[in-house]
Each structure stands twice: as structure tokens, then as C-alpha cells.
N, C-alpha and C positions, 0 to 999 in steps of 0.2 A: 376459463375462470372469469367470474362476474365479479365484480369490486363497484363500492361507492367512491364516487369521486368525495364525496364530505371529509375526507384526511384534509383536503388541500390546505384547508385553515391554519393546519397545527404547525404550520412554518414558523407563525406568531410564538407559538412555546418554545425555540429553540432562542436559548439566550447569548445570541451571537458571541456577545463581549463578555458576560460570564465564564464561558465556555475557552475562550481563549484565555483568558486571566489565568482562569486555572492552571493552564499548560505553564504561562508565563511563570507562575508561582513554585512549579516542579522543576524551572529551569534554573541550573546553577549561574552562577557568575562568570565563567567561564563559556557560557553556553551549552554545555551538556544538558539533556533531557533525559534523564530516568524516567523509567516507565512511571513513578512513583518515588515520595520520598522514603528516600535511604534504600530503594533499589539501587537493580543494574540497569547499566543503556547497553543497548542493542543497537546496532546503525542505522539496521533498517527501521527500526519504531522513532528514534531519533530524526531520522530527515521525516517522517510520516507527521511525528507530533509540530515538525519547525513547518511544515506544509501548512497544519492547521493556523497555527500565528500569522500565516501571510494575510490564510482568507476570514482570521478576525482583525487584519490590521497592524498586526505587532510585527511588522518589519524589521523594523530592528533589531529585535527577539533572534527573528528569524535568520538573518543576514548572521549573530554571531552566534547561529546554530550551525549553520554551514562554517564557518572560518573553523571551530571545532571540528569538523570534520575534517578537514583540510588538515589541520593542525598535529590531526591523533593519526593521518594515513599512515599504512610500513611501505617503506621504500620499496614494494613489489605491485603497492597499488590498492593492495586491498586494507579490509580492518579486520582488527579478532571479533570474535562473536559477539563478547560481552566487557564493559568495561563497570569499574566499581570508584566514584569520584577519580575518574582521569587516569584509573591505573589499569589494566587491561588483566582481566577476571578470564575468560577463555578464550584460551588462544587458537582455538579453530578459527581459520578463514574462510568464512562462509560467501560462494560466488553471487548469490541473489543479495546478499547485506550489503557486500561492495559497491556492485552494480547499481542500487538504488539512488544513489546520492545523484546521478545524470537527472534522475526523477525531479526530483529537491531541486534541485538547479534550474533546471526548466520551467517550473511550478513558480519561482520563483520571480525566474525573467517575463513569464505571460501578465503578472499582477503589475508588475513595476517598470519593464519594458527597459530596463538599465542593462545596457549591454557591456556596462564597466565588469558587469558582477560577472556574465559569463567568460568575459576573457581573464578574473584576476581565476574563476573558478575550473576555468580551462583545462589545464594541469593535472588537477586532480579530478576532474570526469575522466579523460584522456587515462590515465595510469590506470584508473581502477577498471574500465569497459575493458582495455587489453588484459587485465590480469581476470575479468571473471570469462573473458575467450581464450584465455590458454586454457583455460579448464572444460574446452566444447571438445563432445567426443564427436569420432569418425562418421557417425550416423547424425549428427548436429543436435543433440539432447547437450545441456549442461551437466556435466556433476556437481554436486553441490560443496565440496568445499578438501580444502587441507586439512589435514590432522595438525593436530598442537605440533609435532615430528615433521610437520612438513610434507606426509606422507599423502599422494590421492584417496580420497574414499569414492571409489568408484562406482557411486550411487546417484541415480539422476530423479531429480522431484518434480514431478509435477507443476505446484503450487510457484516452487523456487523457480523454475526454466520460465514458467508464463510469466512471472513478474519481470525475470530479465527481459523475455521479447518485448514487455513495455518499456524499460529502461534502455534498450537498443534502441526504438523509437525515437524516445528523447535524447539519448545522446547525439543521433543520425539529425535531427531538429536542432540541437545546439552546433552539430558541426557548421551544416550550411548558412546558419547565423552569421557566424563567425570565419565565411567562405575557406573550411578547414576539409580536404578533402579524407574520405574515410568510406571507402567504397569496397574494403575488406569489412567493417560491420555488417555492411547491408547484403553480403553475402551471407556473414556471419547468421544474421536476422533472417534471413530466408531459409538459411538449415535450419534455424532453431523451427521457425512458424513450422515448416514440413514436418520436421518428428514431431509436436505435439499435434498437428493436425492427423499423420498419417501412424504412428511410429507408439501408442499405448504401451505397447510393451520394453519400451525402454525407459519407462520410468518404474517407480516404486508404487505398486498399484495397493499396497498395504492401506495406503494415505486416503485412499476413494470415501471411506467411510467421512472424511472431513469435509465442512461444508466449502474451504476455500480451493479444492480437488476439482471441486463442481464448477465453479464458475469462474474460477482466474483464468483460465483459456480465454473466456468470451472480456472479460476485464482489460484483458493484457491486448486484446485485437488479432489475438492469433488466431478463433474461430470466430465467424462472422454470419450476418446473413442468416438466411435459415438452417444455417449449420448451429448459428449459434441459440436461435429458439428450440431447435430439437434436443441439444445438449440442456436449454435451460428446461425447458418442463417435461424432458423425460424425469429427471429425478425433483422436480419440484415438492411433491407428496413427501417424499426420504425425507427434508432438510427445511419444508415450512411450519410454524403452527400456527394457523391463523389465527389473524386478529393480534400477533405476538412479535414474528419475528422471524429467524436463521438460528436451527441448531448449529453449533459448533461439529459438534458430532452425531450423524443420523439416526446414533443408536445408544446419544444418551438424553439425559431431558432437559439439556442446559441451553438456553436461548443467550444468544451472546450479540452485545450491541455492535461490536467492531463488522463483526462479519452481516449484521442484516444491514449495518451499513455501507458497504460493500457492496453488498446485494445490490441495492440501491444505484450505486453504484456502476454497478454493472448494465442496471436495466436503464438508466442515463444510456451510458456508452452506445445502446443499442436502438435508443430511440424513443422507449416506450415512456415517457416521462410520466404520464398518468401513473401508469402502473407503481413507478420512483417514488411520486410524491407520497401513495397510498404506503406503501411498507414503510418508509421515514415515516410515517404519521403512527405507524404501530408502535414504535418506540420514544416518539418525543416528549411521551412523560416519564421515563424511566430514569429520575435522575434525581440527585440530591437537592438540597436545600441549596445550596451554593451556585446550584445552574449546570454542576458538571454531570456525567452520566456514568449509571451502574456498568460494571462489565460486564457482569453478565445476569442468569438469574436461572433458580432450576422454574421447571411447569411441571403440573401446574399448582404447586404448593407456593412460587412464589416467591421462594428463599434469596435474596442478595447473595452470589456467590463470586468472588472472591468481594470482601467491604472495599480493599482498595480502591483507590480512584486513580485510574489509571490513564496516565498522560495521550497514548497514541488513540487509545480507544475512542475521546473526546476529539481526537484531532480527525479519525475517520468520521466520527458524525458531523463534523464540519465542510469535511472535503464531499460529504452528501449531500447535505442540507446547500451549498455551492452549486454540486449540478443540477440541483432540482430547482432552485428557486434562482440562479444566475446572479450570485449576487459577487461575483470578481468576472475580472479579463480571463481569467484560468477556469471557468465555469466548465470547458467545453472538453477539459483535458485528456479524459478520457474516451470523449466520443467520437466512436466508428466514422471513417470517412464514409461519406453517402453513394 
């Protein structure tokens, strides 16, 4: 693939403080982040969008997005799926939602270096990593969650296991911060990295059609290296359109910002930052009048698909527009050790 370097410019149209306002503005009193006003919050879009407030600035925001989390845990560790202003909408416990919040926390102590936050935060990282590894099967794939009954769904995701291997990460980073030993994780961590490296068949291959199937493995750091360029541009053709973006889905025509920021994302993590800045540049005009950004949109007619403006989406093009142009101590968060 041949690319101009001439994107690099368009760092300039991303309106850092715009961008975060917005989040700020979707954020309730309490700290909840709905995806959007008068949605639901999800846990994981919620520590996703408090991520973005760090790296626009809004600290504070962000600090009583987390105590929210803290605040709404179940005494097993985990969260339900979805909450509706503070009341809990479904009660699936999802083990990748859980798990996230180590994410947030981490994300949070690299900007601010306050290591008050991870020991009041402690607690509930600790609760929630044990409760999304009771849920690690015999082969080290995750299932992905509870039934509302309590009941296993003994179904393991992809997208879900590779985000935990990065939320193992950072929980295993916050432990030794905090000289907490936890040397059953990083066991933990290396079953998981194993099946998704070796183990395909124990996940839910249904999902392959989805763009984030493709590259949370290389995202999360569990494939790396030229394992992880073979997996990137064997299916690059399926999930790019240039000049545009990351379908959502291979085989439909909806270009979605969260995930080509992702992408981004991913191709940070890996090194390639040229390549980073060029696909953020595909998308940095995609966005309203207010500074925030579309979610998605069909090709090539064009269509704004969903009009929402949606809180995490904005917080992913932050946490891109970060590793590409370095603008926090957290720039590097996701990138591959060398």
C-alpha cells in the first residue's frame, strides 16, 4: 500500500476541547456517561468516553466517572450490561465490560501520575479482573458473560477475550505500581494471549465478518510482530474503503468512526504511525458543527447513520488522535513493547 504522507496536517481539525466538552455535556451529575442523551450506559463505552475527558483535560469529569463505576459495582465484581440514569437496564454481566474499568484506571494514572487514585481505585479493579477470570475456560478463552439468572453463556468472543488480554495488562501494571502481587493474572494472561493466538476455534467465528474480530487481537497485544501485520493486511481489502475509513461490518457499506479509529489505533500500537496519522486524516472532517463526530455513515451515498452523537465514539477519536500526534503521558498506551 502506497499512501501520502499530506493527512498529517489534519491533526489541526480535530477540536481537542470541542470534542471533549461534548462527552462533558452527555455526562450526568453523578458521572454516568450515556452513550448519548437519554440513552443507556454500558461500562465499557463509559470508562471508554471518561478516557477521552482525561486526554481533553477534563480530569475531573473523568475521576467522577470512575467513583461511578465504583459506586454502581455488584458485590461479585462485575457490572450488568446496561444501566438507564443509575438504574440497571440489563442485567447480563458481561466479562469484557467488567474487566475494562483496570483500562480507565490506568489510562488515567499515566496523564496524572496520582497514585492516590489507584490505591482508592484498588478495590474495584481487584474485584472486577477476579470476577471476569472466574469466567476463563479450561483451554484460557473467556466466556463472555452471566445471564440475567446468573446462568454461564458458554460462548467465547473474540473482540471480548482480546480487549480483556489488554485490561489484564493493565491491571498486572496497576498491580506492581502498587507492589500488589498477582502472579495468578499473568498466568491468567498467558492462557488467554495462547487461545487467541493458537485456539480460533474457541471463539464465536460468526463475529469474523466484524471489523473489530480483525484487529483487537493486534489492539490488545496479544498478536504482535509479523503475526500481527499478516493478520492486519490479510483482510485489509474486506474492512477498508479508501480515502474513507473501517467498515463496521465487511459486508455492509457503513463506514464507522469509532472503529477506523481504532484502526488507528491499532496501527499506533504497532509502530506504523505514518500509516495512523493517514487514516485519522480520512476521517477528521466527519463531524458536526459543534466539533463532535458522526458515528458512522453509509458509502458511498454518504448518509449520517445513526444522527446521534455519540459519547464513546468521540472519546475513541481522542484516544487516536493521542497516539498519533502524543499529545498526554498516556500517548503510548497501547503500544507494542519493542
Amino acid at each position: 500500500m502506497e499512501y501520502s504522507l499530506a493527512g498529517r496536517w489534519l491533526n489541526q481539525s480535530i477540536e481537542i476541547n470541542a470534542v471533549a466538552n461534548f462527552i462533558a455535556s452527555v455526562q450526568k451529575t453523578d458521572g454516568e456517561i450515556p452513550w448519548s442523551d437519554g440513552d443507556k450506559t454500558d461500562p465499557w463505552d463509559h470508562v471508554e468516553a471518561a478516557m477521552g475527558l482525561s486526554v481533553g483535560g477534563y480530569l475531573n469529569e473523568a475521576y467522577l466517572a470512575y467513583i461511578w463505576m465504583a459506586s454502581s459495582q455488584n458485590k461479585d465484581g462485575s457490572w450488568y450490561a446496561s444501566y438507564r440514569n443509575g438504574v440497571a437496564e440489563d442485567l447480563t454481566r458481561d466479562a469484557n465490560f467488567s474487566a475494562y474499568i483496570a483500562v480507565g484506571v490506568w489510562h488515567y494514572f499515566l496523564i496524572t501520575g496520582d497514585t492516590n487514585f489507584l490505591r482508592l481505585m484498588w478495590p474495584c479493579v481487584k474485584a472486577a479482573i477476579r470476577f471476569t477470570l472466574s469466567l476463563q475456560a479450561p483451554e484460557g478463552n473467556i466466556y463472555w458473560a452471566l445471564n440475567r439468572d446468573g446462568q454461564l453463556d458458554p460462548m467465547s468472543l473474540l473482540t471480548g477475550s482480546s480487549s480483556i488480554h489488554f485490561s489484564l495488562q493493565c491491571a498486572l501494571a496497576i498491580a506492581s505500581v502498587l507492589d500488589e502481587k498477582q502472579s495468578e493474572w499473568r498466568t491468567a494472561s498467558d492462557r488467554l494471549k495462547y487461545a487467541i493466538q493458537h485456539k480460533p476455534h474457541n471463539f464465536n467465528m460468526t463475529k469474523s465478518r466484524y471489523a473489530m474480530d480483525w484487529f483487537y487481537p493486534i489492539l490488545s497485544g496479544a498478536v504482535t510482530g509479523v503475526a500481527a501485520k499478516r493478520r492486519l493486511f490479510k483482510s485489509w481489502k474486506r474492512f477498508i474503503v479508501e480515502g474513507q475509513g473501517v467498515k463496521c461490518v465487511s459486508d455492509r457499506p457503513w463506514v464507522t468512526i469509532a472503529e477506523t479509529a481504532e484502526l488507528v489505533l491499532t496501527l499506533a500500537a504497532m509502530g506504523s504511525d505514518n500509516l495512523a496519522a493517514i487514516i485519522l486524516g480520512w476521517v477528521t472532517d466527519k463531524k458536526y458543527d459543534n466539533g463532535s463526530y458522526w458515528c458512522g455513515y453509509t458509502w458511498p451515498d454518504m448518509v449520517i447513520w445513526p444522527e446521534e452523537k455519540i459519547a464513546w465514539t468521540n472519546a475513541a477519536v481522542l484516544l487516536a488522535a493521542d497516539a498519533v500526534y502524543r499529545l498526554t503521558p498516556a500517548c503510548h498506551l497501547f503500544r507494542h513493547p519493542e
